[in-house]
SERO-4910 file (N, C-alpha, C, O; in steps of 0.05 Angstrom, whole numbers):
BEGIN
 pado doro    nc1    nc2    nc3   cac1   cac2   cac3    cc1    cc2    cc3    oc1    oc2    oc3
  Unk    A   -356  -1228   1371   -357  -1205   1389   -381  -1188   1382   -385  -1182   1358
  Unk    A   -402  -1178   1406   -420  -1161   1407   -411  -1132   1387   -389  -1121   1390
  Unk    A   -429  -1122   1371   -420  -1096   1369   -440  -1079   1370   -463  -1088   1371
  Unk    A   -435  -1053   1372   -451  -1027   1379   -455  -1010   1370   -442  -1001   1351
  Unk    A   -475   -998   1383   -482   -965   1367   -496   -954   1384   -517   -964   1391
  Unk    A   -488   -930   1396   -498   -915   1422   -513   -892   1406   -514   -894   1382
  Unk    A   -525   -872   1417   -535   -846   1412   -559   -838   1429   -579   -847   1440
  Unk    A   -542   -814   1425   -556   -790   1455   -578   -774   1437   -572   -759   1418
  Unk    A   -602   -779   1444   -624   -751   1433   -630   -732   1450   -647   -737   1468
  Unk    A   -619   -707   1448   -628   -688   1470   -645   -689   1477   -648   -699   1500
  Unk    A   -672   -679   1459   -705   -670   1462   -712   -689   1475   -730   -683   1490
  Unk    A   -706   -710   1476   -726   -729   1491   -707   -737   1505   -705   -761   1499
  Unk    A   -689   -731   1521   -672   -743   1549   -662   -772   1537   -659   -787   1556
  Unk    A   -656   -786   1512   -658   -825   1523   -629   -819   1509   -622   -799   1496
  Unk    A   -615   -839   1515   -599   -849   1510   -600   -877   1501   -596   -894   1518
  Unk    A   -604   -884   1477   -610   -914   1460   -581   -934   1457   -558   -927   1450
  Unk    A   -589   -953   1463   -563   -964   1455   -567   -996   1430   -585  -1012   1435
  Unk    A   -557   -999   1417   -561  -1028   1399   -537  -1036   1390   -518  -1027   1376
  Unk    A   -546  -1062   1405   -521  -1086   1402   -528  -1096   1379   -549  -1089   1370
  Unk    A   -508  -1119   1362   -524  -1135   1343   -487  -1155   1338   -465  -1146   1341
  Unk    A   -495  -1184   1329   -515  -1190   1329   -522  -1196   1361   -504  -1195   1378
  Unk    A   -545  -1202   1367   -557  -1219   1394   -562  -1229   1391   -585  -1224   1384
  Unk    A   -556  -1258   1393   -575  -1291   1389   -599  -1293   1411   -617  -1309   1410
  Unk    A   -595  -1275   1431   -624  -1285   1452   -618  -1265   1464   -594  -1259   1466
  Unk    A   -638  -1247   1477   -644  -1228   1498   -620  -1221   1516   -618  -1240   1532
  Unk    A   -601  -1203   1523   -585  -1199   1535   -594  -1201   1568   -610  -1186   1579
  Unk    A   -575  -1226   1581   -574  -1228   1615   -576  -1216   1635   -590  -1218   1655
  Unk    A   -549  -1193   1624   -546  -1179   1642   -539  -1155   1626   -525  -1158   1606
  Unk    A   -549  -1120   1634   -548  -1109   1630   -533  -1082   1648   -553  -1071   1659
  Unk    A   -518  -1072   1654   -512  -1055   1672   -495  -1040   1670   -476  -1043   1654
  Unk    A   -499  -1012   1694   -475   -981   1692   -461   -996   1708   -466  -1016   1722
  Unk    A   -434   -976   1701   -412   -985   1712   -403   -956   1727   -391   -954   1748
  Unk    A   -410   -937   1714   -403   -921   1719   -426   -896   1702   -446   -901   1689
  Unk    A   -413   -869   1710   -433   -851   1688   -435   -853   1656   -454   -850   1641
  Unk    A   -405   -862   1650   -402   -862   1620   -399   -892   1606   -392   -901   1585
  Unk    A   -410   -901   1631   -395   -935   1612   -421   -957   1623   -432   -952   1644
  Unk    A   -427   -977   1608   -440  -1001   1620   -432  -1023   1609   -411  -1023   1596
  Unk    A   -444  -1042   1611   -432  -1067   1599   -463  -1086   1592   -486  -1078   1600
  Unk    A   -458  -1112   1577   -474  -1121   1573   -468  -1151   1563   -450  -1154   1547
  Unk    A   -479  -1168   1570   -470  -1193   1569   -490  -1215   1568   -504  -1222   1587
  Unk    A   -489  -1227   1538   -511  -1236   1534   -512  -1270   1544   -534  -1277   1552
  Unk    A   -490  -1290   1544   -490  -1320   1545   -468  -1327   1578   -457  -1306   1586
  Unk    A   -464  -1342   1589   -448  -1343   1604   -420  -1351   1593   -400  -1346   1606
  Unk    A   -420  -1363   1573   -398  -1363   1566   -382  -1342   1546   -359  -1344   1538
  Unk    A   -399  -1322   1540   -384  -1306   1520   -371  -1274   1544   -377  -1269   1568
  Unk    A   -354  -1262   1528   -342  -1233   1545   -362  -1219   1558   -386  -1222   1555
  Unk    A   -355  -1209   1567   -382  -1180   1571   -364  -1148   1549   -343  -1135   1550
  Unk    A   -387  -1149   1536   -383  -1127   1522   -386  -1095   1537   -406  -1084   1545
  Unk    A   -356  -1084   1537   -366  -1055   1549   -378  -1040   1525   -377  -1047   1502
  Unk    A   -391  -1018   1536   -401  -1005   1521   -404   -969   1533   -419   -960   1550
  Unk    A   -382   -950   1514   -379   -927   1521   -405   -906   1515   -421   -904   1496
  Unk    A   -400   -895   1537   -433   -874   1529   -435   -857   1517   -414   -845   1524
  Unk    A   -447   -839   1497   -443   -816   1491   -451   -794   1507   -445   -772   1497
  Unk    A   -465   -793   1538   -464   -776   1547   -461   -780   1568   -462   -804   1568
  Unk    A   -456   -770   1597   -449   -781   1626   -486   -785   1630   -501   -770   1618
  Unk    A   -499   -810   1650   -516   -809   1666   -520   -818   1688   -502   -833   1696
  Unk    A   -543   -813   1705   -538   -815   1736   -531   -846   1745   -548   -858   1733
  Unk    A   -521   -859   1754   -503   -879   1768   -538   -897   1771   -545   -915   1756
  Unk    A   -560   -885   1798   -585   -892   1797   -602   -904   1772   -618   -922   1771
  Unk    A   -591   -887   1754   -612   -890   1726   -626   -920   1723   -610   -940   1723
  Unk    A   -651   -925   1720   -653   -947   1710   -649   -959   1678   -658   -948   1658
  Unk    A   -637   -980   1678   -637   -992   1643   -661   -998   1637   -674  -1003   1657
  Unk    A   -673  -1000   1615   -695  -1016   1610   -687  -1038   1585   -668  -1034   1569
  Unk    A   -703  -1057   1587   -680  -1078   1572   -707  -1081   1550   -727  -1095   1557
  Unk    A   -707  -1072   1529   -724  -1082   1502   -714  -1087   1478   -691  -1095   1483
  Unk    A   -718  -1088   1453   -702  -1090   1430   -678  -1077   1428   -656  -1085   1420
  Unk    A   -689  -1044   1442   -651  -1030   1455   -654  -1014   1479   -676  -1003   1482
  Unk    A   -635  -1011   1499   -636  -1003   1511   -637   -976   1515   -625   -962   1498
  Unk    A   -651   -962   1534   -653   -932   1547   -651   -929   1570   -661   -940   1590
  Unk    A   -630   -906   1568   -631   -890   1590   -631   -864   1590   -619   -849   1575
  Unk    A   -652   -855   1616   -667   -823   1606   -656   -808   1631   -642   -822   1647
  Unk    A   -660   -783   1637   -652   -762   1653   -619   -756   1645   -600   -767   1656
  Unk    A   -618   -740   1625   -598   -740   1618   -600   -707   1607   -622   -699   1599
  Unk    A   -574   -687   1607   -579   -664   1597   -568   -661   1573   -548   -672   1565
  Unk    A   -585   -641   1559   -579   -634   1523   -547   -619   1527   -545   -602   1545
  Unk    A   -525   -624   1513   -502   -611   1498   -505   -596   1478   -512   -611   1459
  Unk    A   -504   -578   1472   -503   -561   1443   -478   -569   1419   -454   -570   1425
  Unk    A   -483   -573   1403   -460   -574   1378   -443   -552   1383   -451   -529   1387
  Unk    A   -414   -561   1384   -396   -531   1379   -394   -522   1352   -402   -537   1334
  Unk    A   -384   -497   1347   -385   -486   1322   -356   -492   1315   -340   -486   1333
  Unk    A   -346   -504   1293   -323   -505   1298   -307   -474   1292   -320   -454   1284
  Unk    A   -284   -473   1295   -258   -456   1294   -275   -418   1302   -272   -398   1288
  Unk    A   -289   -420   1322   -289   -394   1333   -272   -379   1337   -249   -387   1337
  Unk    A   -281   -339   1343   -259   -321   1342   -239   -335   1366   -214   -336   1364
  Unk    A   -250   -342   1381   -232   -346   1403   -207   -368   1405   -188   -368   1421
  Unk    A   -215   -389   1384   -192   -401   1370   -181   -390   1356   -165   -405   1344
  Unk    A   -181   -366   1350   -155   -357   1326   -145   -342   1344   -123   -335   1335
  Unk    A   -150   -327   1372   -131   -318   1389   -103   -325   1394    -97   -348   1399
  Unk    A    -82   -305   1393    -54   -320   1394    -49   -345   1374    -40   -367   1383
  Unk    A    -54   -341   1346    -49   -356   1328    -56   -345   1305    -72   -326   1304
  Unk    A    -40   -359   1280    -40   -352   1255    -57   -365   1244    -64   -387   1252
  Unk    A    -68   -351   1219    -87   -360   1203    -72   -377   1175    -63   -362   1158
  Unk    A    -70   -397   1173    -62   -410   1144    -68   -420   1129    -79   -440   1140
  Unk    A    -69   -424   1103    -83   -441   1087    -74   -470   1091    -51   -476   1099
  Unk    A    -90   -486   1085   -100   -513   1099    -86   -529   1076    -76   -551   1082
  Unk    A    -83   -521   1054    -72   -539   1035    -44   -534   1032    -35   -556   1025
  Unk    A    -15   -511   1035     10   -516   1036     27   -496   1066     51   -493   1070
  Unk    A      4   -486   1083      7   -481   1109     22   -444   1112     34   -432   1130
  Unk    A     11   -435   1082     31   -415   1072      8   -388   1100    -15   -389   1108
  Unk    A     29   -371   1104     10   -354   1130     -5   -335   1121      6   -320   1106
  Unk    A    -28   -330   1126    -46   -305   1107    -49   -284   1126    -41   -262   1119
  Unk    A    -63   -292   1160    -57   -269   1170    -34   -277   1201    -37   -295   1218
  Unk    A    -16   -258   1199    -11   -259   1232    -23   -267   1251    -47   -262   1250
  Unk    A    -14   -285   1275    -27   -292   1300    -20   -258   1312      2   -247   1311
  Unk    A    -51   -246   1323    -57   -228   1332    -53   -204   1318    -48   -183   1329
  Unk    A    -55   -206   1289    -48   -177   1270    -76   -163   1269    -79   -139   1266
  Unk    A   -102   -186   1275   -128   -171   1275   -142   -185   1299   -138   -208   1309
  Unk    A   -162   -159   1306   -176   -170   1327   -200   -194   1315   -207   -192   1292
  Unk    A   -207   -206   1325   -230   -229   1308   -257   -230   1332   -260   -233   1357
  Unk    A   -268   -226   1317   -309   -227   1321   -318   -245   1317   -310   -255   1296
  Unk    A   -339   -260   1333   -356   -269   1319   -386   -259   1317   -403   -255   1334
  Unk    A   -385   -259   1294   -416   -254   1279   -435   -264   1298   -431   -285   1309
  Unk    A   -452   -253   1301   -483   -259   1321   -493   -277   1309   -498   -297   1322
  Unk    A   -498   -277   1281   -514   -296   1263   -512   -299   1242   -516   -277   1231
  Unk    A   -506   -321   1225   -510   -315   1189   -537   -300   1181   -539   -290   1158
  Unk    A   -551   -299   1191   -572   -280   1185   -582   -259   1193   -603   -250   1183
  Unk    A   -566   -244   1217   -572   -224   1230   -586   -204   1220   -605   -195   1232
  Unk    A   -579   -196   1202   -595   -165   1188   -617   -185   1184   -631   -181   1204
  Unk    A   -626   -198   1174   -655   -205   1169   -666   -204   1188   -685   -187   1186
  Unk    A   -665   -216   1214   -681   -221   1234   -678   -190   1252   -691   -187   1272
  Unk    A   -664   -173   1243   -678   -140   1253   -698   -129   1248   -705   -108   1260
  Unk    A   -716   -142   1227   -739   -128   1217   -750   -136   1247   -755   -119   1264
  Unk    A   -753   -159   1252   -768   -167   1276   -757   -166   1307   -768   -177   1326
  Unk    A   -738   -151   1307   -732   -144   1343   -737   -108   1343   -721    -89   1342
  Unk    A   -770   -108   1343   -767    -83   1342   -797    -76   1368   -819    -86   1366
  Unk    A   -791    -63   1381   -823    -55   1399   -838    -30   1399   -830     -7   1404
  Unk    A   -864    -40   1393   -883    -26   1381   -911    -29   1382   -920    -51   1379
  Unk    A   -928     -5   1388   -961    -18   1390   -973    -23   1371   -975     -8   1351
  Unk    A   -985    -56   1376  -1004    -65   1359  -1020    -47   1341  -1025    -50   1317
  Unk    A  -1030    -24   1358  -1045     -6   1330  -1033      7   1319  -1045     24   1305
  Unk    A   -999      6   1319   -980     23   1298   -982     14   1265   -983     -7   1253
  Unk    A   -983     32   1259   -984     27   1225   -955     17   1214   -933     24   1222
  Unk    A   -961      0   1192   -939     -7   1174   -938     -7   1154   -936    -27   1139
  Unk    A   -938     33   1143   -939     32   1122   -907     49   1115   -904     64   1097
  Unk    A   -893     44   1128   -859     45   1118   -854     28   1138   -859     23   1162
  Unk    A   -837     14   1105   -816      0   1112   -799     -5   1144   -794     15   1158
  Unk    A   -793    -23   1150   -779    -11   1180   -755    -11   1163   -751    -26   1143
  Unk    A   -736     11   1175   -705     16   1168   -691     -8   1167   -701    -26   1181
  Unk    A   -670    -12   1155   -653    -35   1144   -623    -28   1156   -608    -12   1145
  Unk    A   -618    -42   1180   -589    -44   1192   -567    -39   1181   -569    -42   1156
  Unk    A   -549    -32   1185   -524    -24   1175   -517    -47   1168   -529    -65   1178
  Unk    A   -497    -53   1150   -482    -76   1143   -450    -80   1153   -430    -67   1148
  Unk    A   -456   -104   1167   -419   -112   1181   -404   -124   1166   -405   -146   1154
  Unk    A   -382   -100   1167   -344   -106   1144   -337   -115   1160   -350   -116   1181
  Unk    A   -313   -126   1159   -288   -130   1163   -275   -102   1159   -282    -87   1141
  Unk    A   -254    -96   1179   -229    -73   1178   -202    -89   1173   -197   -113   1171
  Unk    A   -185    -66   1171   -165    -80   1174   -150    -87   1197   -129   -100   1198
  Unk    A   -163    -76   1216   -154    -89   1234   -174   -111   1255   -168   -119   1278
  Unk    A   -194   -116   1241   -216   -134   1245   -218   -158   1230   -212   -149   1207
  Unk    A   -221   -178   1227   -236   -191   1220   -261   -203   1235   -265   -202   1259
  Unk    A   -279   -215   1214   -318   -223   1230   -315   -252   1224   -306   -259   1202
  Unk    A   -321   -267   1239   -320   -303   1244   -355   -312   1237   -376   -306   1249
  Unk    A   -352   -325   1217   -383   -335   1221   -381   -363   1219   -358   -372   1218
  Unk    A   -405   -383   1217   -406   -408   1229   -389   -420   1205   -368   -430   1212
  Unk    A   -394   -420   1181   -363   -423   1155   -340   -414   1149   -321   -428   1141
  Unk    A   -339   -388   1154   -326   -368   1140   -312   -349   1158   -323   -344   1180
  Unk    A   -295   -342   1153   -271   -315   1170   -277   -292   1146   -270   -297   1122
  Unk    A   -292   -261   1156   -290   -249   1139   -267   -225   1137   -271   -207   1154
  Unk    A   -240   -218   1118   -229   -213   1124   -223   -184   1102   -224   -191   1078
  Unk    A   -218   -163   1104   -195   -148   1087   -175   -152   1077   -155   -144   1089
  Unk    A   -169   -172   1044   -148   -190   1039   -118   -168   1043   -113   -145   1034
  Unk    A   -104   -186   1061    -64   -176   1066    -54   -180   1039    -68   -188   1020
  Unk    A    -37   -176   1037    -23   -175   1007    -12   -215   1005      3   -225    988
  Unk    A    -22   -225   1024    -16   -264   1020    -37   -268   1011    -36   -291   1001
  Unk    A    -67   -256   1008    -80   -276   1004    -99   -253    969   -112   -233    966
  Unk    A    -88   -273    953    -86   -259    922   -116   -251    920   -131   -258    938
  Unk    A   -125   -236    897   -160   -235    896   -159   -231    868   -145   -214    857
  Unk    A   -176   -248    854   -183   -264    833   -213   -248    815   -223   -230    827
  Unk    A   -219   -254    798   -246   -259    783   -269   -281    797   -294   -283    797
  Unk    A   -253   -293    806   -259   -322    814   -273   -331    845   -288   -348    855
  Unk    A   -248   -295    857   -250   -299    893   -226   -295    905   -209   -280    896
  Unk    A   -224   -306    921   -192   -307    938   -174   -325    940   -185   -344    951
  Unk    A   -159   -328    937   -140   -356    926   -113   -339    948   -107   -316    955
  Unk    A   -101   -368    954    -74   -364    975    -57   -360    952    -56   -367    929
  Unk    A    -39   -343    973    -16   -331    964     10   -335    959     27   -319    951
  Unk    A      9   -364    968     29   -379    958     27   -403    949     50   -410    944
  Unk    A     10   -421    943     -5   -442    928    -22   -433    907    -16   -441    884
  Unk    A    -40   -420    907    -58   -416    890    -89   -423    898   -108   -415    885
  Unk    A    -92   -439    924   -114   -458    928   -136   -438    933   -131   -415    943
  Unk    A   -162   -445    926   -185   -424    927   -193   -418    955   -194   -439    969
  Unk    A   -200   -397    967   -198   -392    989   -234   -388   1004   -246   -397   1023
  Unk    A   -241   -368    980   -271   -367    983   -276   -346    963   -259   -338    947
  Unk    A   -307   -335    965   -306   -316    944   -303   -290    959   -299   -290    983
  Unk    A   -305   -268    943   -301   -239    943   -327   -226    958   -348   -234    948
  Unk    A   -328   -215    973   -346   -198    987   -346   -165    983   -338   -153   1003
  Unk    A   -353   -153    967   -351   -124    961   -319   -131    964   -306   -148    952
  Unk    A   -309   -112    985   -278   -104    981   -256   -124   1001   -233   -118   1009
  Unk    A   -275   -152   1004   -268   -173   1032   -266   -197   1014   -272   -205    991
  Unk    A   -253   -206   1038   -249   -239   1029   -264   -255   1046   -255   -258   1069
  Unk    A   -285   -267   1038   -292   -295   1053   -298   -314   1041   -311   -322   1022
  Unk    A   -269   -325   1075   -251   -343   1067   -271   -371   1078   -281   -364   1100
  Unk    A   -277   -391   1073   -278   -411   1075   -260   -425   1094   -237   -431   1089
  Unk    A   -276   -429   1124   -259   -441   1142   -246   -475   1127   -223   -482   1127
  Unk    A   -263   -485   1120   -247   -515   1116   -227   -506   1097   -210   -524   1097
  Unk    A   -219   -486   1080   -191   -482   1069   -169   -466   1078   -150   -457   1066
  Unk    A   -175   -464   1103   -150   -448   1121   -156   -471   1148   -169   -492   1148
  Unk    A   -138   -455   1172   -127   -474   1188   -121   -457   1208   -111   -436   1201
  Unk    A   -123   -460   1228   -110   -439   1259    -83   -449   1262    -83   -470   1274
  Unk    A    -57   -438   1255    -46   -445   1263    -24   -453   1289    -35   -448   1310
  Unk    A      0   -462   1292     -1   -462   1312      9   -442   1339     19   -421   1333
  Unk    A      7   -448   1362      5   -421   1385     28   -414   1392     50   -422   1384
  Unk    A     24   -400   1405     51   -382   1420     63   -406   1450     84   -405   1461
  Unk    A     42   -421   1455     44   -439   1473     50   -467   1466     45   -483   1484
  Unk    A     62   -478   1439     70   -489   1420     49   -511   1419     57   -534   1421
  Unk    A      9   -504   1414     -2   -509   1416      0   -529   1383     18   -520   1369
  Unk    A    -11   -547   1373    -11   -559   1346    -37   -543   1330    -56   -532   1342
  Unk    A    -34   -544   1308    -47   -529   1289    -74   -543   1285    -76   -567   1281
  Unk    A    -94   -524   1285   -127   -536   1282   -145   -529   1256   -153   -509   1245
  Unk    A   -146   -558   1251   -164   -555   1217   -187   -572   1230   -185   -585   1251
  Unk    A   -216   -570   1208   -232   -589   1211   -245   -595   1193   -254   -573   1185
  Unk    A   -256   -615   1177   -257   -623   1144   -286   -600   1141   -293   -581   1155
  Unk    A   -298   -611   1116   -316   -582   1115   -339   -596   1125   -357   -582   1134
  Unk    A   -342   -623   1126   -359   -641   1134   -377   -619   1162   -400   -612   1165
  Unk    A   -362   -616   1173   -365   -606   1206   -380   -583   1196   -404   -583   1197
  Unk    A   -367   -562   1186   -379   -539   1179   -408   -539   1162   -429   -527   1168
  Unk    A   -405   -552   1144   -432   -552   1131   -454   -555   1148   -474   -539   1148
  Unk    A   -450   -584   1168   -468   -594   1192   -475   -563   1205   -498   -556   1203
  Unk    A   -461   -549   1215   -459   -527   1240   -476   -508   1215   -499   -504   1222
  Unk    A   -471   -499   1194   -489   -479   1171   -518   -493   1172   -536   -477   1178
  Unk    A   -523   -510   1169   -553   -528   1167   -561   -530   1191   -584   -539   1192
  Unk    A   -546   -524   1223   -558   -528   1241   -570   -499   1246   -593   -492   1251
  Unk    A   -549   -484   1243   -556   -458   1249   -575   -441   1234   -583   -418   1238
  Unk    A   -582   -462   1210   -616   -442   1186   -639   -462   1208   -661   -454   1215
  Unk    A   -627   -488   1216   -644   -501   1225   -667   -486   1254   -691   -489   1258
  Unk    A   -643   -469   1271   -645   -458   1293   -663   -433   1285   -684   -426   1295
  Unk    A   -654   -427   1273   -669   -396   1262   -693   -399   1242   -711   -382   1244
  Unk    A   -695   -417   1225   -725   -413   1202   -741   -441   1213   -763   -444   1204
  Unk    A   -729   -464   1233   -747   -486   1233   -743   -504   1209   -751   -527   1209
  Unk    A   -727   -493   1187   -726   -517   1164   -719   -544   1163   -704   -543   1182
  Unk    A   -719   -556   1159   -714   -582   1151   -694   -603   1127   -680   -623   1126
  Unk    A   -702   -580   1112   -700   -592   1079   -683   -569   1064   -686   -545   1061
  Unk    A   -665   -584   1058   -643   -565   1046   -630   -585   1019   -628   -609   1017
  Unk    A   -623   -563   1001   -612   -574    974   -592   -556    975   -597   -532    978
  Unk    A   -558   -568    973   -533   -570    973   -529   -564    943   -521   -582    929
  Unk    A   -533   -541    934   -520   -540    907   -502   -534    889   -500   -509    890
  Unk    A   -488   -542    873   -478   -530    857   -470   -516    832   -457   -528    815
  Unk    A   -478   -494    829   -488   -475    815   -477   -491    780   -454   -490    771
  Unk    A   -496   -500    770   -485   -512    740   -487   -535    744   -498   -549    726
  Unk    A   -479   -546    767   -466   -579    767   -483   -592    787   -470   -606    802
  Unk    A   -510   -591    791   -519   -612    811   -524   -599    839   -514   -579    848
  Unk    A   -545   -618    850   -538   -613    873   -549   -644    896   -557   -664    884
  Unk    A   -549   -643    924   -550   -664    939   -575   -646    961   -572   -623    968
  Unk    A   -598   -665    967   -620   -659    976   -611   -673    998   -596   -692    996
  Unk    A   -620   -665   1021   -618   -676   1045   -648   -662   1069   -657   -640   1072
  Unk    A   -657   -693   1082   -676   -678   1100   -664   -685   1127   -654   -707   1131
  Unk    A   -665   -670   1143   -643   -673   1177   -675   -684   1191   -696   -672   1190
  Unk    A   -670   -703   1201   -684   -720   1216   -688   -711   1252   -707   -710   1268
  Unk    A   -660   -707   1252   -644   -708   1286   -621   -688   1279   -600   -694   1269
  Unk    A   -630   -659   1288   -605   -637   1278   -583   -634   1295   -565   -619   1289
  Unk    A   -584   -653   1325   -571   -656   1344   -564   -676   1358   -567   -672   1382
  Unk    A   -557   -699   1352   -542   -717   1368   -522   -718   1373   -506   -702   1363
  Unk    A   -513   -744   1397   -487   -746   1403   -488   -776   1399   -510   -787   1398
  Unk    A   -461   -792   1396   -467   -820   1384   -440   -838   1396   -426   -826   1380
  Unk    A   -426   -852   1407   -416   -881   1400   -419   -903   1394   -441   -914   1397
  Unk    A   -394   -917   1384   -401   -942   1373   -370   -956   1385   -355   -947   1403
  Unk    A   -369   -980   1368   -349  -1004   1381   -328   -995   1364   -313  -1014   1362
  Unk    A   -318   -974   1347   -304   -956   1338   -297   -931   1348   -276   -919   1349
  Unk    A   -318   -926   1355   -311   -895   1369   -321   -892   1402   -344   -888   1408
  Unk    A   -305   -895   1416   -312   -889   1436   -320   -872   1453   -334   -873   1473
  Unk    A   -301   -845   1433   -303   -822   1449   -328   -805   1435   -326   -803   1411
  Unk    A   -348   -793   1445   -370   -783   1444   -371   -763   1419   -353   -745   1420
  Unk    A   -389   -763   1398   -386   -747   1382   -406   -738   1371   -424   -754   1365
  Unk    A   -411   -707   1365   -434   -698   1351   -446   -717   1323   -434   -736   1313
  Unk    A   -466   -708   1317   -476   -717   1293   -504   -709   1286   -519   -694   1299
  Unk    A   -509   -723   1259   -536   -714   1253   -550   -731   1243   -539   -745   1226
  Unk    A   -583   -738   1250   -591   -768   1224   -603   -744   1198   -612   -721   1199
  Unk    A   -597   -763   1176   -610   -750   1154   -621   -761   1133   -608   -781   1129
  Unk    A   -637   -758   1119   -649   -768   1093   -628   -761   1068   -615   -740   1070
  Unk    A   -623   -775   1046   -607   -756   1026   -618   -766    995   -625   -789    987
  Unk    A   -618   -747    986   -625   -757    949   -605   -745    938   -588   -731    950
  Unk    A   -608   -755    900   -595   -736    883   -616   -719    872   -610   -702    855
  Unk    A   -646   -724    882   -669   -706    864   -684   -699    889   -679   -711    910
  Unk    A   -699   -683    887   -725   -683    908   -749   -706    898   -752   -719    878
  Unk    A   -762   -702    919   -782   -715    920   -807   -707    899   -819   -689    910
  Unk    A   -816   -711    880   -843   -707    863   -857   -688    875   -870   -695    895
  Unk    A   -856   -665    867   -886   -640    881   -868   -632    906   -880   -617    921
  Unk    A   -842   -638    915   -827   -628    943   -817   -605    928   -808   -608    906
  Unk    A   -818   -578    941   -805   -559    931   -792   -541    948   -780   -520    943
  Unk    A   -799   -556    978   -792   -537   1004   -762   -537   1016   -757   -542   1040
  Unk    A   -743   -532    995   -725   -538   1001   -708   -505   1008   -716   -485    996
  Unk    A   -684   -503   1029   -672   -483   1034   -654   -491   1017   -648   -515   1017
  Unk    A   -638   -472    994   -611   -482    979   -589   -467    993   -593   -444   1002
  Unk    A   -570   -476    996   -552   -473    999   -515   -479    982   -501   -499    983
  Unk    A   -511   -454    968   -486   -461    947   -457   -472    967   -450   -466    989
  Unk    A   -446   -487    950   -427   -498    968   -402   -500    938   -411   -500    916
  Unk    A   -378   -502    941   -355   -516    918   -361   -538    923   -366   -552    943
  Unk    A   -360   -541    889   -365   -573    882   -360   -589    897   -375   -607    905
  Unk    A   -323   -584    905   -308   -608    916   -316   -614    942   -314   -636    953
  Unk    A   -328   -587    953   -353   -601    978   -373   -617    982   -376   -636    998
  Unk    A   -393   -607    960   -411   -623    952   -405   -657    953   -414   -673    969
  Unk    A   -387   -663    930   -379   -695    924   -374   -702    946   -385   -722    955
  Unk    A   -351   -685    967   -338   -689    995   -367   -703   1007   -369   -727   1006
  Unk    A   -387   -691   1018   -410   -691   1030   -428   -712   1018   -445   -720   1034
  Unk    A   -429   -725    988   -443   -739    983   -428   -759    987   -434   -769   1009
  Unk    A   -402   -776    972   -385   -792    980   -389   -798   1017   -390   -821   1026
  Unk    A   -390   -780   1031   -379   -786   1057   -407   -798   1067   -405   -819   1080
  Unk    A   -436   -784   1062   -461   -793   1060   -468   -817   1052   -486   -830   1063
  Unk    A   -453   -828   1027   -453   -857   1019   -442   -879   1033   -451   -902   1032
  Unk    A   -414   -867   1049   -402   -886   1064   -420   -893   1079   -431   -915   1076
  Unk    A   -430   -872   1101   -438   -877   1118   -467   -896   1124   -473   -907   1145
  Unk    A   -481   -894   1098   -509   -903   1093   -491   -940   1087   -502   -959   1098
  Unk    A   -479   -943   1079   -463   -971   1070   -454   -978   1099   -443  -1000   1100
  Unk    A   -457   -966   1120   -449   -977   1149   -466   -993   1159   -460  -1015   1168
  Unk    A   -491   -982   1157   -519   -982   1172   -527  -1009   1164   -549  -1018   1171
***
């Protein structure tokens, strides 16, 4: 049996597809529809379907070379996972024994403009070129959490810890497990979305977690969006860290496993940098992320 590997590149409209193995040039190549084609290399063997990662026009032409493309196709954005608007009408819980930290609807929930917002105020400011800069421009107020607020950012829920969720030397740890939550923020807790969970709704909706895998991706896309970087080192403060360069900070991908369309990212990865490379953004993460992210990095390179 034929197998596959699809993927969508926004910036450049194609949609690539590669079969393998192929003993000789595939016959016949063709849509079936927006999301599906097929391909069939011998007369006697199946015809392999093949699911798309993004819908395209029915017209489109294939072009048939080492892999196939198909172009006119529109860019999708990565979702962020577990936005304010997913914790609407639902409880917040920790991810490891489901114990409840805050009420479904005890706080209103925000989301944050940007993990970097105050920085990028120096520069939304209008003014004539022959204005002088010799003060400082003023420095934005800084956004808490209340207690009847919490602030959502692309990792993290920032919150005013309830009397469930304990506060440590350490950080914030749940209140009925013990499990680490995130660290301490002046007089806040942020909490680390991959260790809590939305739970479930008033509409007896099922409860939503997503490994940290997802989140880290969405933190590296979003320095990616704002500084142009590239190159980021995953560290952990004492213990190491994992270098990674993002190739492709936005794709979408299937394969003869997954059919149903899924974000992703290509990347380079080390355990060192490169000799004389020093351009790296760091970023601190818990250990057990880190290993999470390198382990899962290794799988995936052992696919290919």
């Amino acid at each position: 049996m034929v197998s596959y590997y699809a993927e969508y590149l926004p910036r450049i409209g194609t949609v690539t597809v590669t079969a393998s193995p192929v003993e000789e040039r595939p016959r016949q190549v063709s849509l079936l529809n927006a999301t599906r084609m097929f391909i069939k290399t011998k007369d006697d063997q199946p015809i392999r379907l093949v699911y798309l990662p993004t819908a395209v026009a029915r017209d489109t032409a294939v072009v048939l070379a080492d892999q196939c493309q198909i172009a006119d196709v529109a860019p999708e954005p990565a979702p962020v996972p577990l936005p304010a608007g997913a914790l609407a009408g639902r409880p917040l819980e920790c991810a490891a024994c489901g114990h409840e930290l805050l009420a479904a609807d005890a706080r209103r929930a925000l989301d944050l403009p940007s993990e970097n917002w105050a920085e990028m105020m120096d520069f939304w400011h209008c003014h004539k070129p022959d204005h002088g800069h010799g003060r400082p421009p003023a420095r934005p107020g800084t956004l808490a959490p209340t207690a009847d607020m919490c602030l959502v950012g692309v990792a993290h829920v920032s919150v005013v810890p309830p009397a469930t969720i304990k506060m440590t030397e350490s950080g914030a740890t749940c209140g009925g497990c013990g499990a680490p939550l995130g660290p301490a923020d002046g007089g806040a807790a942020k909490v680390w979305k991959w260790a809590v969970r939305a739970g479930r709704g008033a509409d007896g909706a099922k409860p939503v977690h997503f490994p940290a895998e997802l989140y880290a991706s969405a933190v590296l896309l979003a320095s990616i969006q704002l500084h142009a970087n590239h190159k980021f080192e995953l560290r952990v403060p004492g213990a190491g860290s994992v270098y990674v360069w993002v190739l492709n900070p936005s794709m979408m991908f299937t394969s003869s496993t997954q059919h149903t369309p899924a974000h992703a990212m290509k990347v380079l990865y080390a355990g060192a940098p490169a000799e004389g490379d020093a351009e790296y953004e760091p970023f601190d993460f818990p250990e057990a992320v880190v290993r999470e992210l390198a382990a899962l990095l290794a799988i995936r390179h052992a696919e290919l």
